[in-house]
C-alpha positions in Angstrom: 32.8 82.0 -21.0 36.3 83.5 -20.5 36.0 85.0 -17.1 34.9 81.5 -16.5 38.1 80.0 -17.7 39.9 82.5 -15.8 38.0 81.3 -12.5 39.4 78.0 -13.1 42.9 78.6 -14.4 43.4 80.8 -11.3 42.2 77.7 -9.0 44.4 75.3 -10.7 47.5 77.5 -10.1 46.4 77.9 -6.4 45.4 74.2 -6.0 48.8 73.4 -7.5 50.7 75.5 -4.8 48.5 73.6 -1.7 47.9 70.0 -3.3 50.4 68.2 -1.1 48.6 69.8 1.9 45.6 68.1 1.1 43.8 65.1 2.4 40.5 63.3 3.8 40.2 61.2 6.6 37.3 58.8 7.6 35.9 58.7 10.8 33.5 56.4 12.7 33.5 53.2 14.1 36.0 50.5 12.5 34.6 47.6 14.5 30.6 47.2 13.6 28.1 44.5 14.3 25.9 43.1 11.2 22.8 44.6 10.5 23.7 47.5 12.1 23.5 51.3 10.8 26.9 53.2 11.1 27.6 56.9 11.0 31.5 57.7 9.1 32.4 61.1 8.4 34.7 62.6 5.9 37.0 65.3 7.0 39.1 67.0 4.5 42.1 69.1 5.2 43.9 71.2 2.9 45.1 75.0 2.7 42.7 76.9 0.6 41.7 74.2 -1.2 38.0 73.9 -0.4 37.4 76.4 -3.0 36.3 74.2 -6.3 35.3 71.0 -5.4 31.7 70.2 -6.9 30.7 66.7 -5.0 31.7 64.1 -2.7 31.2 60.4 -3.7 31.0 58.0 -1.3 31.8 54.2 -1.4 31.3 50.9 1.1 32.1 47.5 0.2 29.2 45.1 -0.8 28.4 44.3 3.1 26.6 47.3 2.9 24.7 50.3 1.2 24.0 53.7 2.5 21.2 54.6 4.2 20.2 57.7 1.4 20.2 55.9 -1.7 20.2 52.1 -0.3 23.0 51.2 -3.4 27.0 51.3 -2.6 27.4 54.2 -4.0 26.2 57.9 -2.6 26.6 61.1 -4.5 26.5 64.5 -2.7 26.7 67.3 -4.8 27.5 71.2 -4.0 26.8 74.6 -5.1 30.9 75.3 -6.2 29.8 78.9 -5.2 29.3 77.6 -1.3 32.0 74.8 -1.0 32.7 74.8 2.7 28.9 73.4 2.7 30.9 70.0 1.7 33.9 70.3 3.8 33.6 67.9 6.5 30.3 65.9 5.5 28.6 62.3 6.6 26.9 59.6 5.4 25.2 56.2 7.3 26.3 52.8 6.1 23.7 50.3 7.0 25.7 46.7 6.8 23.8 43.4 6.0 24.2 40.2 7.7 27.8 39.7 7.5 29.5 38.3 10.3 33.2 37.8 10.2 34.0 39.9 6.9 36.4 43.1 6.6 34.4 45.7 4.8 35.5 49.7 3.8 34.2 53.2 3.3 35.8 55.9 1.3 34.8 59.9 0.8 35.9 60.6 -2.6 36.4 64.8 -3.0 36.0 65.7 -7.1 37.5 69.0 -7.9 36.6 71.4 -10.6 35.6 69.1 -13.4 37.9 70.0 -16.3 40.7 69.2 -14.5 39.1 66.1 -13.2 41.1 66.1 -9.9 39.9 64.0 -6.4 41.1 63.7 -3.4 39.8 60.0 -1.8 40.0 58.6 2.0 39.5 55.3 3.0 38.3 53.8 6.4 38.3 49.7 7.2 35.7 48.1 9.0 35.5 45.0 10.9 31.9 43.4 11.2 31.3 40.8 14.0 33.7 38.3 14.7 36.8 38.4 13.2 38.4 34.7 13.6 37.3 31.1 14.5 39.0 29.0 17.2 41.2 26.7 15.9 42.2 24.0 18.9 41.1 22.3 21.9 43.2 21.4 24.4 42.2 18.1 25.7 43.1 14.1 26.0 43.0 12.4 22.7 40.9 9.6 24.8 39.6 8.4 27.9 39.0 5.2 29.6 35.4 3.6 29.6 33.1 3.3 32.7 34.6 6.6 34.0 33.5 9.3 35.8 35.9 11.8 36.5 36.5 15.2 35.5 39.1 16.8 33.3 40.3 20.5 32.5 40.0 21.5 28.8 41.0 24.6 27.3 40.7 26.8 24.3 44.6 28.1 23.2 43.1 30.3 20.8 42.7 34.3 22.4 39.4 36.0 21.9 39.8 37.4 18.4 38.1 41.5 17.4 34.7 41.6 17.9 34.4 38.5 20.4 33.7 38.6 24.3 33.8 34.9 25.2 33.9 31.3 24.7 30.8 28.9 24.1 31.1 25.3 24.9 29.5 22.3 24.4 29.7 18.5 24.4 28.1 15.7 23.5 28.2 12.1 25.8 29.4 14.2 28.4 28.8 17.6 30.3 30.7 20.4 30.2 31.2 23.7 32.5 32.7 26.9 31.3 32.6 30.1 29.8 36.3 31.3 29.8 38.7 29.9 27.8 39.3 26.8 30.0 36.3 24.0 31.0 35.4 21.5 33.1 34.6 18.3 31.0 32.9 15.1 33.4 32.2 11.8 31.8 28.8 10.1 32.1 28.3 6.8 34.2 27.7 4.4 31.4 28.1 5.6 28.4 31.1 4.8 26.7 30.3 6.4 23.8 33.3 8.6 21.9 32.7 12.5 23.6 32.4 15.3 20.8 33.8 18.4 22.5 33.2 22.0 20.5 34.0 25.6 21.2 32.7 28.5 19.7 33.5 32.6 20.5 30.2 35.0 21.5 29.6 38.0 20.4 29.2 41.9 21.6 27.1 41.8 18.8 24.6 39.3 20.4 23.2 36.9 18.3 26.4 36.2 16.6 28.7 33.7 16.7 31.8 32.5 15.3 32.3 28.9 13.5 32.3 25.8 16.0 36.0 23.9 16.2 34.9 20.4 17.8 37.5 17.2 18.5 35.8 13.8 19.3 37.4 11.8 22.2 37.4 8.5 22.1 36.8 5.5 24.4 39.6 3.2 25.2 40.4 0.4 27.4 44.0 0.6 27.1 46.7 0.8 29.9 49.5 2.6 29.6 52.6 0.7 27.6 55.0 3.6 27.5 57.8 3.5 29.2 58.3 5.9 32.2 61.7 8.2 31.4 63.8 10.1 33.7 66.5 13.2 34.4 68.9 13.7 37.1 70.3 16.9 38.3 74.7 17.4 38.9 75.6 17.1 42.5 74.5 20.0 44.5 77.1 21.2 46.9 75.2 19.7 50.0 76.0 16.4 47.5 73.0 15.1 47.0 71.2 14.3 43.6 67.6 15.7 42.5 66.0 13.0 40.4 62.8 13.8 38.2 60.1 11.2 36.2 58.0 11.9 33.1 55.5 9.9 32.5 55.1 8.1 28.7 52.9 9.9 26.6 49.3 7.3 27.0 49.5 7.8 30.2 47.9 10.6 32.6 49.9 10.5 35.7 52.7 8.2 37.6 52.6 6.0 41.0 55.5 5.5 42.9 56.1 2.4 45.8 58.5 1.4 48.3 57.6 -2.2 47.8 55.7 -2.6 44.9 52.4 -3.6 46.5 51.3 -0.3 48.2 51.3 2.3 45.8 50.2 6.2 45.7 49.9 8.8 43.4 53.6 10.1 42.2 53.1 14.1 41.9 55.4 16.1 42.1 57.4 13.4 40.5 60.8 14.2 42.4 63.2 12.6 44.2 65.8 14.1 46.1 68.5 11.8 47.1 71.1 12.6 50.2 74.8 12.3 49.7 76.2 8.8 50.2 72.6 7.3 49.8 71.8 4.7 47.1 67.2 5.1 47.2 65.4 2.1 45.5 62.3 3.3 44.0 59.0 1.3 41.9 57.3 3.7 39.6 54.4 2.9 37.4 52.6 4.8 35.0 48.5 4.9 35.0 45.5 6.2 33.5 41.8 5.8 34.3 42.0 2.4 32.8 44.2 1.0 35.0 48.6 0.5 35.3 51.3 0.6 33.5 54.4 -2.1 33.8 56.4 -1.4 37.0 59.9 -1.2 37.0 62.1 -0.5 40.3 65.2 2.1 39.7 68.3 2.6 41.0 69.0 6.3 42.5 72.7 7.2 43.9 74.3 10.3 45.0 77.8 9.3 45.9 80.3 11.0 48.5 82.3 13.4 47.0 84.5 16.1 48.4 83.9 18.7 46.1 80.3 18.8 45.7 78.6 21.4 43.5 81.8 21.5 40.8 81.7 17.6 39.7 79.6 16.9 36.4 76.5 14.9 36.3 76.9 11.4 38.3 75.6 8.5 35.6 73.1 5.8 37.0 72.6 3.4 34.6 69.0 4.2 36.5 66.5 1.3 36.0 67.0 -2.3 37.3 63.9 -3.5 35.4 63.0 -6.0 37.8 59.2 -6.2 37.1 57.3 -6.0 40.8 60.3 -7.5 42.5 61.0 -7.3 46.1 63.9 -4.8 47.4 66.2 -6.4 49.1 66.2 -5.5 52.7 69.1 -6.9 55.4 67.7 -7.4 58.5 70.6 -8.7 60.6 71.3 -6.7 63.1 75.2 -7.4 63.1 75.6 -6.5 59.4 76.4 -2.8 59.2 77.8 -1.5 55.6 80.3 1.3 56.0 82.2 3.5 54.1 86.1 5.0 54.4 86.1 8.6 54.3 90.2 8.7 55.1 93.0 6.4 54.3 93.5 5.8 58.3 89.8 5.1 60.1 89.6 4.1 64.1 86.9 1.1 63.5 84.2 1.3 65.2 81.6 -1.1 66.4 78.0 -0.4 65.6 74.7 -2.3 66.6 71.5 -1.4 65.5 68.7 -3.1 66.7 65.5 -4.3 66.7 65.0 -4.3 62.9 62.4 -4.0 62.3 61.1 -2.0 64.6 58.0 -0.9 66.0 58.4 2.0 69.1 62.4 2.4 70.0 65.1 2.0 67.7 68.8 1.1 69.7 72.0 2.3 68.7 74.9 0.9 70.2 78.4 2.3 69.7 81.7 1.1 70.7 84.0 3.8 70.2 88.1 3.8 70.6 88.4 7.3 71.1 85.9 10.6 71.8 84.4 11.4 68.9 81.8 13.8 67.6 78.9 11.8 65.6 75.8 12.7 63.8 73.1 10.3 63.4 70.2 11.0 60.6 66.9 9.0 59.4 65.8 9.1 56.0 63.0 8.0 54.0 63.3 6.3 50.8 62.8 9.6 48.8 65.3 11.2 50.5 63.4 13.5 53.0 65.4 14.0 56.4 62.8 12.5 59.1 65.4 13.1 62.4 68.7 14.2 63.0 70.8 14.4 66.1 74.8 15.7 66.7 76.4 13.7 69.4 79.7 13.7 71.7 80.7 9.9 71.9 82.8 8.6 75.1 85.5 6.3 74.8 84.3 2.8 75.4 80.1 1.8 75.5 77.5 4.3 73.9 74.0 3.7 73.7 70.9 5.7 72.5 67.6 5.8 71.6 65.3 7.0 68.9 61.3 7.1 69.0 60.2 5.4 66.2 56.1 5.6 67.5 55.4 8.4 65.5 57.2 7.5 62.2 55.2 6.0 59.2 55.7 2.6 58.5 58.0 2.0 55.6 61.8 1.3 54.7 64.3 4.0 55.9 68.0 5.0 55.6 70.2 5.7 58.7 73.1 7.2 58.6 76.0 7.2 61.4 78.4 9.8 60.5 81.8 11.2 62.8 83.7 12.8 60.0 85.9 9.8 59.2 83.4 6.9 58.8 80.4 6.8 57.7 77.6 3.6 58.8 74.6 2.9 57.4 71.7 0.9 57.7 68.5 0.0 55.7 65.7 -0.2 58.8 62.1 -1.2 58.6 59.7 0.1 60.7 56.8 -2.2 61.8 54.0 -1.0 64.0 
């Protein structure tokens, strides 16, 4: 009995020297599926002190029991005279049907029993899928007696243990198995759409929870107001317009006229220097238009462009489908004084409208250097020429056959004046 006492005083004193040198560590995998059998192993680390322990006990959380004993709790016991027999041992966790639950195992090292000493390690583990989606991406309704096909996505990122997206809908069909989907409405039926997303599994048959959102049917126009931004000057001075539409509605047209009207995408405008643009923009959905307004865009000469602040257009007219007008009189030229002392010049431009060759006729007091440019209403350069002007008569020609029929903007520029002209082309 005393040489036994001995035996353990003498450990204690070593243990004591080596105790902040030891640990244990679990091993094995820390992402599992349910019903699955895991292998973790226990390694324990220490200088000299192996010597003395008598068991290891081993713990899981209540999503599973070990494989030995079938309870949460495993004992393995060892001769103290052979304790590098327990030194870095195992045990199999089989976990039950647990799907989206954070489990643990620990290896719990018991020393020489009087002193009632342990050493524990703990290892976490992941079973199947470890989060749900939470959002769909997707319009909050759509028009009856509709067809068409919309994008719909899942913002939510595959969580641990998940390898894809499940979708599904109801009233409707559905394409996808990323995190984005193709959603098409039936031909009659107008019944509200229940879309749902769910994540899949490496563990196969497992899945997370559904998120669903139910669109519903709507006959409704849009009755937002369309809203817009202009850009500063650039230092070619012209002005860089953009239009949101309102939030009911899915997309903008735009129109010259306010009878023919296309899709308005990208909705930007770029307006040249010293050109005012009249524009009629609309917002639409699947149901049908919006109110149409016609606005006002400007970019005004300026000699410094680039370094001026923001030019303010009051913007909208809010002339509800009204007709811009449009001088057709051949004699009636607008122009603008770029100097305090301007030789006048004489400029006829004719026939307005015009169907195959548009005239320009120039009387000019002096030779002069001219540059004549076409624009569309959006502000897209459609022809430019430079020019050497002789005193006296000038006359020439543009070819207007291959030029979309619409309202355009010509400018007549030699430094010192600048003419312009609204002209219709007609074929």
């Amino acid at each position: 009995m005393k040489k036994n006492y001995l035996f353990f005083l003498l450990f204690a004193i070593v243990f004591s020297k080596n105790s902040t040198a030891v640990s244990v560590s679990i091993t094995g995998n820390a992402n599992s599926c349910p019903n699955s059998g895991e292998t973790y192993y226990a390694n324990f680390s220490g200088d000299g002190g192996a010597a003395g322990f008598t068991k290891v006990v081993w713990n899981c959380g209540g999503a599973g029991t070990f494989q030995a004993t079938g309870t949460t709790t495993y004992t393995q016991y060892v001769d103290i005279s052979a304790p590098q027999a327990l030194r870095n041992t195992s045990a199999v966790v089989n976990w039950g049907n647990s799907n989206g639950v954070t489990s643990w195992v620990s290896a719990q090292y018991y020393y020489v029993i009087v002193f009632n000493y342990t050493v524990t390690g703990t290892e976490s583990v992941n079973l199947g899928i470890m989060g749900n989606p939470s959002s769909i991406n997707s319009p909050s309704s759509l028009c009856i007696n509709n067809n068409r096909s919309y994008s719909i996505s899942c913002p939510n990122g595959l969580p641990i243990g998940a390898n894809g997206y499940v979708w599904s809908a109801t009233n409707a069909t559905i394409v996808g198995s990323g995190s984005s989907a193709t959603l098409t409405c039936l031909s009659g039926n107008n019944s509200p759409i229940v879309v749902s997303v769910k994540f899949s599994s490496f563990c196969g048959p497992y899945y997370s929870s559904t998120f669903s959102k139910t669109i519903t049917r709507t006959t409704t126009v849009p009755v937002g107001l369309v809203t817009r931004t202009q850009s500063p000057q650039a230092f070619d001075g012209s002005v860089t317009f953009t239009y949101y539409k309102p939030a009911d509605a899915t997309f903008l047209q735009q129109s010259t006229d306010g009878i023919n009207w296309i899709n308005f995408n990208p909705s930007v405008v770029e307006v040249a220097q010293g050109t005012t643009v009249y524009l009629y923009v609309r917002p639409a959905n699947d149901c049908g238009t919006g109110a149409s307004y016609r606005w006002r865009m400007v970019a005004p000469i300026c000699n410094t462009c680039g370094a001026i602040t923001t030019y303010v257009d009051n913007g909208i007219s809010n002339i509800p489908n009204s007709d811009i007008e449009i001088n057709t009189n051949e004699n009636i030229i607008s122009s603008i004084e770029k100097g305090n002392t301007v030789e006048k010049i004489e400029v006829k431009v004719f026939p307005n409208p015009v169907f195959q060759n548009l005239t320009i006729s120039i009387s000019n007091a002096k030779v002069s250097h001219y540059k004549i440019t076409l624009f569309d209403m959006l502000g897209k350069q459609i022809y430019t020429n430079n020019k050497i002007l002789e005193i006296g008569f000038n006359q020439t020609d543009i070819d207007m056959r291959n030029i979309e029929n619409g309202i355009y903007l010509l400018y007549i520029d030699n430094g010192a004046q600048l003419t312009k002209e609204k002209i219709i082309v007609n074929h």
